[in-house]
C-alpha positions in Angstrom: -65.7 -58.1 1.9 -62.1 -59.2 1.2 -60.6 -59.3 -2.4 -59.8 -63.0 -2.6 -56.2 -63.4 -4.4 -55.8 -64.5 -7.7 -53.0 -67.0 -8.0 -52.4 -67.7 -11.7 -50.8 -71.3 -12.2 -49.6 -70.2 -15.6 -48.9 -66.8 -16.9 -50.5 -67.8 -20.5 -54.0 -68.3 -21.4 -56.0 -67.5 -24.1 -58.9 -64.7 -24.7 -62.4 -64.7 -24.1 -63.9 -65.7 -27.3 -61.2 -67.6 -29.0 -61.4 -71.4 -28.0 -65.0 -72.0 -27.4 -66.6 -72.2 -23.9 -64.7 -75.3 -22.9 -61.3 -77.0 -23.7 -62.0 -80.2 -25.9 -62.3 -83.3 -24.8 -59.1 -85.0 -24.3 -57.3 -82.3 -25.8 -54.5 -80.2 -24.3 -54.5 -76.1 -24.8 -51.7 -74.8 -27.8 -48.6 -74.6 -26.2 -47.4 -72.1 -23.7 -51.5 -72.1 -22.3 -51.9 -73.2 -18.9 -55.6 -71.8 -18.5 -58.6 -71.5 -20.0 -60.8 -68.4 -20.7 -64.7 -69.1 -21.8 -66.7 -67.6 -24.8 -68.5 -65.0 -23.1 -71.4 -66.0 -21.4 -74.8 -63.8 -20.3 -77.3 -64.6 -18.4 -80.2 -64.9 -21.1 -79.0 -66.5 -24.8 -77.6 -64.0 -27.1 -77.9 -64.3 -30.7 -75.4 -63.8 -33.0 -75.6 -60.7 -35.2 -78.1 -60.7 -38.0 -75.2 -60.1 -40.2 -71.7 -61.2 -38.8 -68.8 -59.8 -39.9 -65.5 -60.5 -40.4 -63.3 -58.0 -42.4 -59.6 -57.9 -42.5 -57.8 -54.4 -42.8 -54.1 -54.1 -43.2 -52.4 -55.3 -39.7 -55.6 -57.2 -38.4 -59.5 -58.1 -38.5 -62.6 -56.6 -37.4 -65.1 -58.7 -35.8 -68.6 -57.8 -35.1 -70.8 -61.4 -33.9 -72.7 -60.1 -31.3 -71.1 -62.3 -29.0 -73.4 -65.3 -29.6 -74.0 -68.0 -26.7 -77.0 -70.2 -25.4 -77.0 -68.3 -21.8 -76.0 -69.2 -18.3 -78.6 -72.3 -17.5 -77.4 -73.8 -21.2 -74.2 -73.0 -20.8 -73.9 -74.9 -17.6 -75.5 -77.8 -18.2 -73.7 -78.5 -21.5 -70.1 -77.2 -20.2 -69.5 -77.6 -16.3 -68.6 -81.2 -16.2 -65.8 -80.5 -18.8 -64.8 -77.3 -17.0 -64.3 -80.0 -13.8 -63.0 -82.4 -15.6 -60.0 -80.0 -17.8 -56.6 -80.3 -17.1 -56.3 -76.5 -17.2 -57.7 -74.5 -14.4 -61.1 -72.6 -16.1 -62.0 -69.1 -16.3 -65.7 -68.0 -16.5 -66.3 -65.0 -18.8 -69.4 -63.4 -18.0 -71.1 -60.8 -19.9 -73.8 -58.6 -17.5 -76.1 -56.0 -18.8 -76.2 -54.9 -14.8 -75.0 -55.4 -11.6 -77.7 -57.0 -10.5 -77.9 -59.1 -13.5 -74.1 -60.1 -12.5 -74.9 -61.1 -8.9 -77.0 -63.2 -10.3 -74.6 -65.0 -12.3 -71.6 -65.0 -9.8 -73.6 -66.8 -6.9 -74.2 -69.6 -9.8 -70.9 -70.0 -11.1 -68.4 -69.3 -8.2 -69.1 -73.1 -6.8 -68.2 -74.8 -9.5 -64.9 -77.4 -10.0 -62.2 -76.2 -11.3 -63.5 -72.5 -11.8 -60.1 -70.6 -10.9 -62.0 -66.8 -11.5 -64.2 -64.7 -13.1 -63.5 -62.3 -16.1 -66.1 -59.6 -16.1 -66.2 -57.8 -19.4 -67.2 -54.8 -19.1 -69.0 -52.8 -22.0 -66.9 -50.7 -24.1 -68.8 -47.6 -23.5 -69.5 -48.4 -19.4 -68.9 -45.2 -17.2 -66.8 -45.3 -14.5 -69.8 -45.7 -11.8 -71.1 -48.8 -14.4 -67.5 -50.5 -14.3 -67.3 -49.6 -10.6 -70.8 -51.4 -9.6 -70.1 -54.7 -12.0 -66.9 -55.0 -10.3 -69.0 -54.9 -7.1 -71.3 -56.9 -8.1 -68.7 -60.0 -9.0 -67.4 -60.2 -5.8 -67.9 -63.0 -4.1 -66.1 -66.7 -3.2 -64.1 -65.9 -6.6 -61.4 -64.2 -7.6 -62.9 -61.2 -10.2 -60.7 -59.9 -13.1 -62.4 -57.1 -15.0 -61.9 -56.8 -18.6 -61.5 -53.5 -19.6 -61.2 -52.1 -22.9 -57.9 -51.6 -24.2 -58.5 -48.0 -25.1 -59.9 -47.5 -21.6 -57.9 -49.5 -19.3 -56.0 -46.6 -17.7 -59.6 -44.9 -17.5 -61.2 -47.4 -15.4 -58.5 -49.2 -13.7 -58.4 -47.7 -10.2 -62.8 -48.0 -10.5 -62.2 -51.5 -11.2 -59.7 -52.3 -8.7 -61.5 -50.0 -5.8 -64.2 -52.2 -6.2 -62.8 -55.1 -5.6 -61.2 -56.9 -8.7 -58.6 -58.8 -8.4 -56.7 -57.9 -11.4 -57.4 -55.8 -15.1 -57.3 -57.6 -18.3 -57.7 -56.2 -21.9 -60.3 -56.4 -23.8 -59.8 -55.9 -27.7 -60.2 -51.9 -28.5 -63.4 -51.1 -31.3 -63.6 -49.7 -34.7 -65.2 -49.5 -37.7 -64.8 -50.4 -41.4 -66.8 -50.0 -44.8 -68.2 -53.1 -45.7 -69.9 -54.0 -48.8 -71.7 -50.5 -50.5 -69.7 -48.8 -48.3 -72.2 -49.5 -45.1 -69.9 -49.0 -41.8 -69.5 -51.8 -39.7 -68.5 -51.6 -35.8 -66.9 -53.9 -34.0 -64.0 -55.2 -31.9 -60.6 -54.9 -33.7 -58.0 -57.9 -33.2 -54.1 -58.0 -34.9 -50.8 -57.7 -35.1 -51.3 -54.0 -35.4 -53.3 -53.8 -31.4 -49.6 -54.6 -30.5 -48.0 -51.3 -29.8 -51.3 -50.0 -28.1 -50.9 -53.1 -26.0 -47.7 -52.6 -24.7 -48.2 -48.8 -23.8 -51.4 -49.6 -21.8 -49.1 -53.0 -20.0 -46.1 -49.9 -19.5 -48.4 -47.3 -18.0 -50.1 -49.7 -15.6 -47.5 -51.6 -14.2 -45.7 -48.3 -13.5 -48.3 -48.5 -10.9 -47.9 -51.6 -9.6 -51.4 -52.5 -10.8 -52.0 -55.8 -11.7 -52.5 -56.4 -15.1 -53.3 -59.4 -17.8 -52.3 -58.2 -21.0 -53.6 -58.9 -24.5 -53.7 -57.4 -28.1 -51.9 -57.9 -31.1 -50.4 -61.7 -29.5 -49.2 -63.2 -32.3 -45.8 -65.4 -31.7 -44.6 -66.3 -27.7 -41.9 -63.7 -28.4 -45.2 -60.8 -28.3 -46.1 -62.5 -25.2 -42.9 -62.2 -23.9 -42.6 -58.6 -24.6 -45.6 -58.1 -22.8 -44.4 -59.6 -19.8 -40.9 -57.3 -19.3 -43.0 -54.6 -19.8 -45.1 -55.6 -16.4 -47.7 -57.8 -16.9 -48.5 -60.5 -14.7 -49.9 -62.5 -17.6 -50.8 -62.7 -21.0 -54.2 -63.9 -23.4 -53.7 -64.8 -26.6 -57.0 -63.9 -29.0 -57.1 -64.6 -32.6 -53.7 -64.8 -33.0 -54.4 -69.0 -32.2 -56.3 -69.1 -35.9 -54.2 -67.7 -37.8 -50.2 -69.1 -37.3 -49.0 -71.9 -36.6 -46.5 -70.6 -33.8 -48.9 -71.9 -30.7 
């Protein structure tokens, strides 16, 4: 099967997870976003966490939720008329716990209006075989971006790509911090700090010419822009849209 192409109409949107599984009603995206990335979305609800977390360190936050949503049959019925109706091309996160789980998914979402891709996050502790078959596994009608983790991108890349994604994103790196009695909590680490590991990562891909959507540590346009000259073809911006006022 052919990769289809992925043509971005802007090279700004934000992250999965940061503005909600659809853009609001009447409502355009923060400026310099021209597309919009869904909450992450599986095919059974999720819960959230049974104790979320939010804890700042110096340089950032870690966030554990458990990625929360009301699954792929909710999620459509409450959200695919305003994904046709948004100004803003939409891109459909999707969260798999296996490929065939993921097939599933793709043949349900790739016919809908206004869906430009899918992002396929892909678990932070996937092997290269797992990345490799979920990237298989999204192909379809759709253009496929896998999200990677940051930490991993240069790891899985060419499984990714082989497969038949379209492009790499990436996903926020983990960690873990002492919460309250000193109890360690694990989750995904977002800030100005995820920055420099950003730009490395953008650097060492686009010396080979893959394609790559950059994120981490996007706090002002100027970030974005430095992630750009380093090679990527675009940019998400995370939690970085809560917390200034430059977007």
């Amino acid at each position: 099967m052919e990769t289809p192409a992925l043509d971005l109409p802007s090279q700004w949107m934000n992250a999965a997870g940061s503005l909600g599984f659809a853009p609001a009603a009447g409502q355009s995206l923060p400026a310099p976003l021209g597309l919009f990335v869904t909450n992450p979305i599986s095919l059974a609800p999720r819960r959230a966490a049974e104790t979320p977390q939010l804890l700042e360190f110096p340089g950032g936050v870690l966030l554990h939720s458990g990625l929360p949503n009301p699954g792929l049959s909710a999620a459509l019925k409450k959200h695919a008329s305003a994904w046709k109706r948004a100004a803003a091309p939409v891109i459909v996160h999707l969260l798999a716990q296996s490929p065939e789980e993921l097939r599933k998914m793709t043949l349900r979402v790739e016919s809908l209006e206004n869906v430009l891709a899918l992002e396929i996050g892909i678990p932070a502790d996937a092997s290269v075989s797992l990345a490799n078959e979920l990237c298989q596994a999204g192909r379809g009608e759709l253009p496929c971006i896998a999200q990677l983790p940051l930490t991993r991108a240069l790891e899985l890349c060419e499984a990714a790509l082989q497969a038949g994604a379209a492009a790499i994103s990436l996903g926020p790196a983990r960690g873990s911090l002492p919460a309250a009695r000193g109890q360690l909590v694990s989750g995904r680490l977002y800030g100005p700090a995820l920055l420099p590991q950003a730009l490395e990562a953008t650097r060492q891909l686009a010396r080979q010419s893959l394609p790559v959507i950059a994120a981490g540590g996007v706090y002002s346009p100027t970030d974005g822009e430095a992630l750009l000259a380093a090679g990527a073809i675009a940019v998400q911006v995370d939690v970085g849209l809560w917390s200034t006022s430059q977007w």
